[in-house]
C-alpha positions as CSV (number, residue, x, y, z in Angstrom):
1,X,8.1,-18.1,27.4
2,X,8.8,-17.5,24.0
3,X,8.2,-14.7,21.7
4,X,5.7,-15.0,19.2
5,X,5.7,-13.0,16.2
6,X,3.5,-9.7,16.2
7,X,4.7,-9.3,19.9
8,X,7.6,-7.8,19.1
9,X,8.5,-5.0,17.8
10,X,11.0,-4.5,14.8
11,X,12.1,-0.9,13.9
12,X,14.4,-2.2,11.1
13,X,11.9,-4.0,9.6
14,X,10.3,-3.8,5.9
15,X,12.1,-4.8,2.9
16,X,12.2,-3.3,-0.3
17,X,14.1,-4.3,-3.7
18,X,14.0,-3.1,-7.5
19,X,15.8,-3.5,-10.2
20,X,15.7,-1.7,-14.0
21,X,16.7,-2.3,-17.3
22,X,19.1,0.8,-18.5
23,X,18.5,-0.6,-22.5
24,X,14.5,-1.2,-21.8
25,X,14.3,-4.6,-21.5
26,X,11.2,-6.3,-20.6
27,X,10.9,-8.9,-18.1
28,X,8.9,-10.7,-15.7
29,X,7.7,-10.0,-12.3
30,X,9.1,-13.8,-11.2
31,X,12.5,-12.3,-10.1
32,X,12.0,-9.7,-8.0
33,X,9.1,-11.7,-5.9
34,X,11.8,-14.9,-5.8
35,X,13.9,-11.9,-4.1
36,X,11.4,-11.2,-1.8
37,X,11.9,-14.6,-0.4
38,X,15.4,-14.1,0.7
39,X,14.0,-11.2,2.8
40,X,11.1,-12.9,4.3
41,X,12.0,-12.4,8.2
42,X,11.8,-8.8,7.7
43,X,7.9,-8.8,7.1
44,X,5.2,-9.9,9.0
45,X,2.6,-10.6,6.9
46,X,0.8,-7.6,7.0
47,X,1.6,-6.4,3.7
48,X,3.5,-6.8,0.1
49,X,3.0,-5.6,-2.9
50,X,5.1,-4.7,-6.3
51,X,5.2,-1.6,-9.2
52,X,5.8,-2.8,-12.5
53,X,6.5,-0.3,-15.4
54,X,6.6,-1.0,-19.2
55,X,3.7,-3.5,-18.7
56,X,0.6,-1.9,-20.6
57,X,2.2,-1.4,-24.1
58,X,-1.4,-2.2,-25.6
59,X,-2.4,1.0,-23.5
60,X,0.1,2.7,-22.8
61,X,-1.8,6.3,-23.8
62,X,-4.0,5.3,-21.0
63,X,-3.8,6.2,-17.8
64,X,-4.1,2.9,-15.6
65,X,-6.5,2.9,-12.5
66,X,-6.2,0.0,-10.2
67,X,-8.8,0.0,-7.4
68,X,-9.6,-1.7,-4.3
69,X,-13.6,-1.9,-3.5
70,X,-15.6,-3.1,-1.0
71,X,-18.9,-3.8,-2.5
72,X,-20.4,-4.2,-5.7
73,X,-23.0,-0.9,-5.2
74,X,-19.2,0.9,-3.8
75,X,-17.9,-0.3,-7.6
76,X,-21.0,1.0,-9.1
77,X,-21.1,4.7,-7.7
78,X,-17.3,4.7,-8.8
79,X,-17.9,3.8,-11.9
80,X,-20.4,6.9,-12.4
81,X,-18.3,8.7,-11.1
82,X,-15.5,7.4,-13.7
83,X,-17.8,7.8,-16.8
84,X,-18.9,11.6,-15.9
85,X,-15.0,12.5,-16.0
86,X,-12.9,9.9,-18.3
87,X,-13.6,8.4,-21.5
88,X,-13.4,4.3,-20.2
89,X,-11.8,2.0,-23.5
90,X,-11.3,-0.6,-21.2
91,X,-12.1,-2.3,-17.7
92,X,-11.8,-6.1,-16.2
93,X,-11.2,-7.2,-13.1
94,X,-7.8,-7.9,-12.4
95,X,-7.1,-11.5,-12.7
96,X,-5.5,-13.3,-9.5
97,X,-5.0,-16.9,-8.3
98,X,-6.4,-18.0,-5.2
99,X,-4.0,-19.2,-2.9
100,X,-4.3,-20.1,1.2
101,X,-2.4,-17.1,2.2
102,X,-4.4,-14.7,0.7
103,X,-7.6,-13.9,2.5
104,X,-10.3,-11.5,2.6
105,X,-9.6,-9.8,-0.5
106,X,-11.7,-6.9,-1.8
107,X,-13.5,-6.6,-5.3
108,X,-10.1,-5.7,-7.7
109,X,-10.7,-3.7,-10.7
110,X,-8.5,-1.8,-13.0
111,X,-9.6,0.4,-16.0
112,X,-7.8,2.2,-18.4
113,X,-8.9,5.4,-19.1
114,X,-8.4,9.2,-20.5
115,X,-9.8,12.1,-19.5
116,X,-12.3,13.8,-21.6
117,X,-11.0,17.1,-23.5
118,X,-14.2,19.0,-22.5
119,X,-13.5,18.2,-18.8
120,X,-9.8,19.6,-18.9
121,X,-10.9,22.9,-20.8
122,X,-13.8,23.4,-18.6
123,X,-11.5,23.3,-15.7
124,X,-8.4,24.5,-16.9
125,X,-6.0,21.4,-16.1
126,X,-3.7,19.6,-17.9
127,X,-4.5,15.7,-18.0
128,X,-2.0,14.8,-14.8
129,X,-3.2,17.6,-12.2
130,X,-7.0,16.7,-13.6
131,X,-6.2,12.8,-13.1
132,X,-4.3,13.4,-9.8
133,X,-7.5,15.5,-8.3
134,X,-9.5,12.7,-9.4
135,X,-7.8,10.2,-7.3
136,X,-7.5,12.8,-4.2
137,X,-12.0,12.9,-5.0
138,X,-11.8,9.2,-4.9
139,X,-9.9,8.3,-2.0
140,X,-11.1,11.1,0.0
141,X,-14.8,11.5,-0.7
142,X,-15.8,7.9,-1.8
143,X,-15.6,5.4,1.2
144,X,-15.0,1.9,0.2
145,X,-13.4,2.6,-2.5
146,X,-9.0,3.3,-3.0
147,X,-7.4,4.3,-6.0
148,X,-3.7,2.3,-5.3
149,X,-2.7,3.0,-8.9
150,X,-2.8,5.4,-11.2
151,X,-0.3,6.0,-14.0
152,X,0.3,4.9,-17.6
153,X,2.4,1.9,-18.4
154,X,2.6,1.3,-14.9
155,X,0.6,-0.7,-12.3
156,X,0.5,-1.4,-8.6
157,X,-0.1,-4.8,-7.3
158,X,-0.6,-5.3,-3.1
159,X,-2.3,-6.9,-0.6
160,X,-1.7,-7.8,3.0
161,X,0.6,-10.6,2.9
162,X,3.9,-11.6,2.4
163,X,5.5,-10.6,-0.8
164,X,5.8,-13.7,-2.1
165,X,2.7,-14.6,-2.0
166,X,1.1,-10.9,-2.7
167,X,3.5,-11.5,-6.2
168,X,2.3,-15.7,-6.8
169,X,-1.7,-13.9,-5.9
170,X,-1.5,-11.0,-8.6
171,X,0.5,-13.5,-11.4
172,X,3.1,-11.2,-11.3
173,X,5.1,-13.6,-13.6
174,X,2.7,-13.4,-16.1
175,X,3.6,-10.0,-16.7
176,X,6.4,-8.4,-18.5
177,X,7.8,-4.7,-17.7
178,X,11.6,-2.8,-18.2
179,X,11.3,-1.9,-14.3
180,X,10.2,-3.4,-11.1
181,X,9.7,-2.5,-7.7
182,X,8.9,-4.4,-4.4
183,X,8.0,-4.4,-0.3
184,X,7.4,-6.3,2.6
185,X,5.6,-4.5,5.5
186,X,6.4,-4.8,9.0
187,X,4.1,-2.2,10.2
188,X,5.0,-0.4,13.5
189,X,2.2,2.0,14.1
190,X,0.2,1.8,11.6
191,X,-2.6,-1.2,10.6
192,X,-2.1,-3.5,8.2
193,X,-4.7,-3.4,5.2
194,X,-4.7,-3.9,1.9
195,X,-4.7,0.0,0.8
196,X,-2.1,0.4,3.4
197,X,0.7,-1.9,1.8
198,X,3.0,-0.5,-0.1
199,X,4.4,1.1,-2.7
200,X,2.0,3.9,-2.8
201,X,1.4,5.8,-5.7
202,X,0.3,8.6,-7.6
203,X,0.4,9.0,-11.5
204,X,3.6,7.3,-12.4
205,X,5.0,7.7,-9.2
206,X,5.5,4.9,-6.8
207,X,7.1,4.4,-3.4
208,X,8.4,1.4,-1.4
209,X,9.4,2.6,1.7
210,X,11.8,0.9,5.2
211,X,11.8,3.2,7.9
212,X,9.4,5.6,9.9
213,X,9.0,9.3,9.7
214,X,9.1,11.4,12.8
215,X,7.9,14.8,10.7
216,X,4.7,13.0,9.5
217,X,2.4,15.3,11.1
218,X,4.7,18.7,9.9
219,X,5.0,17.2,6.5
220,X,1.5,15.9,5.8
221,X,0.2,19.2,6.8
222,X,1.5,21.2,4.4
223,X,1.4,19.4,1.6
224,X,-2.5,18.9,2.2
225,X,-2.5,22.7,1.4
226,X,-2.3,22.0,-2.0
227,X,-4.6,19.3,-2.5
228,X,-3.1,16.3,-1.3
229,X,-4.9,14.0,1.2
230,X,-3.4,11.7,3.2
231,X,-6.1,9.2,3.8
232,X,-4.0,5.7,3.6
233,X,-3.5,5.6,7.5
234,X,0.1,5.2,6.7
235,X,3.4,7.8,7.1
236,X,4.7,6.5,3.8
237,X,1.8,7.6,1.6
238,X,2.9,11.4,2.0
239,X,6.5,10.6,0.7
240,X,4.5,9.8,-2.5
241,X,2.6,12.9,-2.5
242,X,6.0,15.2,-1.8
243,X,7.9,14.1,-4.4
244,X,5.0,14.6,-6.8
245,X,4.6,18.2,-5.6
246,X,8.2,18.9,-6.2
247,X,9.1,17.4,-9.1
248,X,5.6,17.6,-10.9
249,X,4.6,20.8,-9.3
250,X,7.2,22.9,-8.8
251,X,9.5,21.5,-11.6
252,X,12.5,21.1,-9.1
253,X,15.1,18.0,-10.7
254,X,14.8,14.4,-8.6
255,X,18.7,15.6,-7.3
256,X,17.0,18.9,-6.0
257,X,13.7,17.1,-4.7
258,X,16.7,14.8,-2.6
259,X,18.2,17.8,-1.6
260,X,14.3,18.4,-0.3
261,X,13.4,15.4,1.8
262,X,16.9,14.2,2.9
263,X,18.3,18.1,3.2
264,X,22.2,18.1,4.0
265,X,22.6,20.0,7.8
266,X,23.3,23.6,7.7
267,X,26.7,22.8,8.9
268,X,27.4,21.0,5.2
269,X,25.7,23.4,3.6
270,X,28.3,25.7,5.2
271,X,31.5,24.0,4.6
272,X,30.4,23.9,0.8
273,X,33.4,25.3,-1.3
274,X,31.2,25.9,-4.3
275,X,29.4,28.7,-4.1
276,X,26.7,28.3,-6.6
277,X,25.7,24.4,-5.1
278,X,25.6,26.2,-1.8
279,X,23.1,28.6,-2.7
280,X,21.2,26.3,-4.1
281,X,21.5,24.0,-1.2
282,X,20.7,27.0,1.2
283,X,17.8,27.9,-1.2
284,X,15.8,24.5,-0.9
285,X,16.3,23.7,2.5
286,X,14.8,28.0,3.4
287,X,12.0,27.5,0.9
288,X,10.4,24.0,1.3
289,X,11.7,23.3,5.4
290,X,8.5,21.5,6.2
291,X,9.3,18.9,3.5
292,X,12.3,17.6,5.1
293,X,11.8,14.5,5.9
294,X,12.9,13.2,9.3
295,X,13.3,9.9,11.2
296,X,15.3,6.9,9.3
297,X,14.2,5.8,6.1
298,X,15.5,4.1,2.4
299,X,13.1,4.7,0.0
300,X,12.9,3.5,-4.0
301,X,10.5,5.5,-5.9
302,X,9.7,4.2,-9.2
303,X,9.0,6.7,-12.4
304,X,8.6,6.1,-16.0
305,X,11.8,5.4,-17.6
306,X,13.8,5.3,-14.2
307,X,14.2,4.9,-10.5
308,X,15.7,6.6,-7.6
309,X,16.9,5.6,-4.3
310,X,17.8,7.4,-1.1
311,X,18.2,7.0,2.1
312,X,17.9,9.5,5.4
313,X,20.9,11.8,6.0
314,X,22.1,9.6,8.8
315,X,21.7,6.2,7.0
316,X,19.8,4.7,9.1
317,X,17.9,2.3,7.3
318,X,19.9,-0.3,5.1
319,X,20.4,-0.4,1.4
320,X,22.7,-2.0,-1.4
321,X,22.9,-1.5,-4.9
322,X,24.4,-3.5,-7.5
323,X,24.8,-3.9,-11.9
324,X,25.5,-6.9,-14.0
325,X,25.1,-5.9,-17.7
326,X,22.4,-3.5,-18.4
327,X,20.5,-3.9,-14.9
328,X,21.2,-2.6,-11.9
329,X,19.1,-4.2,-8.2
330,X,18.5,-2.1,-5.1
331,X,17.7,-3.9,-1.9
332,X,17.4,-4.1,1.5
333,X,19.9,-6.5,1.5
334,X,22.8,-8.3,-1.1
335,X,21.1,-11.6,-0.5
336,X,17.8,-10.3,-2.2
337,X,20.4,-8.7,-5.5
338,X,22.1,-12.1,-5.6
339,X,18.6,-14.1,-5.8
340,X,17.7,-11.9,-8.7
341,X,21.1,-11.8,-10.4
342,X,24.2,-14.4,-8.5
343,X,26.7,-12.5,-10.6
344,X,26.1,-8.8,-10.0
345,X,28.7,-7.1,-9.4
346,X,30.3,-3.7,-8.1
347,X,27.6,-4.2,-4.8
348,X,27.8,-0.8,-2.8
349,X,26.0,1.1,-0.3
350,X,25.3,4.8,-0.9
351,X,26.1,7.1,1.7
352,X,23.2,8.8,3.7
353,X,21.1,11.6,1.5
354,X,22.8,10.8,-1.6
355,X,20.4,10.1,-4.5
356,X,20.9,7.2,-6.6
357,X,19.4,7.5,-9.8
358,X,18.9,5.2,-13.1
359,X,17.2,6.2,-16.2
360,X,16.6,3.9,-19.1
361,X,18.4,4.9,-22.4
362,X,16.6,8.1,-24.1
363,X,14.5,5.8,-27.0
364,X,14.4,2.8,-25.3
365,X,10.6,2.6,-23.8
């Protein structure tokens, strides 16, 4: 009898892809979903989605909340909630086009928004920790309705789907931005719903994510000390919430937070002939050992003005990159680079635990 699909199970699944602009350049969302295609047997259908940056500039001082709701009195009590804590210059639904293989969509709203200067003094925050506790108060405390974006410039697009389609739904090609990021879901043990696709964000963070994490439980539980919560029924949405702490938080360099997640072994760490990298080395891995993060994984996260990507200290998970020009592609696979660009050049695959990491030129966004 043969196998269907959704009856069996695939732990190399997922797909993920991205590709940057080092001098700033916009461009549409139409390439990387095309690339998507090429990578179609490693979803299922159960979810897709894309991060664009660089495509607000007519708000680009605001922060940009896309939100999922599941009724119109659900959008209404967030809305309150919205106006008591943010000063609203603009909200809209988020256009889409209907197509077949889209179904059962929730309401889709995204406002743009900053928060109000009486609110941060009376509280004592600066605007990011203030918008990122307003997201965790959301999610958390207000069922029915998910924040699934939340920075400025930036914006979040999924759905459960393929990618193709989840990019053709949102009219990703319609939009213009200097970075893009993209995922197919083949979930393993975790449903498939729309505020479970990926990338997962938080403030100008975003993750796309192939793999599954063994340390979940170790590593969601201390990070929910300081605030975070996990509430996305999904392993991935904490990787999103670590690297936020580190970097945002604690002030540690993407290269250090790296050295976090995807530790070298102490036996590495040992046989380091430079002394002051292996302090440093031994101080990360004794002061943050419950954010290592464990089980195989290749991850993109997405940032304004850059990416990274990295994958578990055993490679376990695939992932190319490649440049032509001024762009450079990450992918699951070179298929999905070559869609986007036939003539890239200088394809590689980075070693296990070593960070790969583009920033656009200083002045260009």
């Amino acid at each position: 009898m043969p196998i269907k699909e959704g009856q069996i199970r695939i732990p190399s699944g997922c797909a993920i892809a991205a590709v940057i602009s080092k001098e700033g350049k916009r461009m549409t969302g139409e390439s990387i979903t095309n690339a998507m295609k090429v990578m179609h047997d490693r979803s299922n259908g159960l979810g897709g989605g894309f991060a664009g940056y660089g495509i607000y500039p007519e708000y680009k001082d605001f922060y940009a909340l896309h939100l999922f709701f599941d009724s119109r009195d659900t959008r209404k009590t967030c809305e309150a909630y919205l106006k008591e804590h943010f000063e609203i210059v603009h909200s809209e639904i988020i256009p889409t086009r209907k197509i077949p293989e889209i179904t059962d969509e929730p309401k889709i709203w995204r406002y743009f928004v900053a928060p109000f200067r009486s609110a941060l003094a009376d509280m004592q925050l600066d605007e990011k920790e203030f918008v990122a506790r307003a997201v965790m108060k959301i999610n958390a405390g207000m069922p029915g309705a998910y924040v699934f974006s939340s920075g400025k410039n930036m914006g979040t697009f999924k759905a459960v789907g393929y990618p193709e389609d989840v990019g053709c739904f949102y009219r990703l090609d319609e939009y213009e931005g200097y970075s893009w990021t993209a995922h197919g879901r083949y979930p393993t043990n975790t449903p498939g719903w729309w505020g479970g696709a990926h990338p997962f964000t938080l403030l100008d963070y975003s993750i796309v994510h192939n793999g599954e994490i063994s340390s979940y439980d170790a590593n969601r539980r201390f990070i929910e000390m300081f605030g975070y919560k996990c509430t996305l029924q999904t392993d991935t949405e904490v990787i999103t919430y670590i690297l936020d702490y580190l970097t945002r938080v604690q002030g540690l360099t993407l290269e250090e937070s790296a050295n976090v997640i995807a530790a070298p072994f102490w036996s590495t760490i040992e046989r380091e002939s430079d002394r002051s990298k292996k302090e440093r080395l031994t101080f990360l891995r004794t002061v943050f050992p419950s954010l290592l993060i464990t089980g195989p994984f290749s991850v993109v996260l997405g940032f304004t003005g850059g990416l990274m990507a990295l994958n578990d200290r055993l490679k376990l998970r695939s992932m190319v990159v490649g440049e032509k020009d001024d762009k450079v592609f990450i992918s699951s696979e070179e298929a999905a680079i070559r869609e986007m660009e036939p003539e890239a050049e200088n394809i590689w695959a980075p070693a296990g635990g070593e960070p790969v990491i583009v920033r656009v030129r200083e002045g260009a966004v």
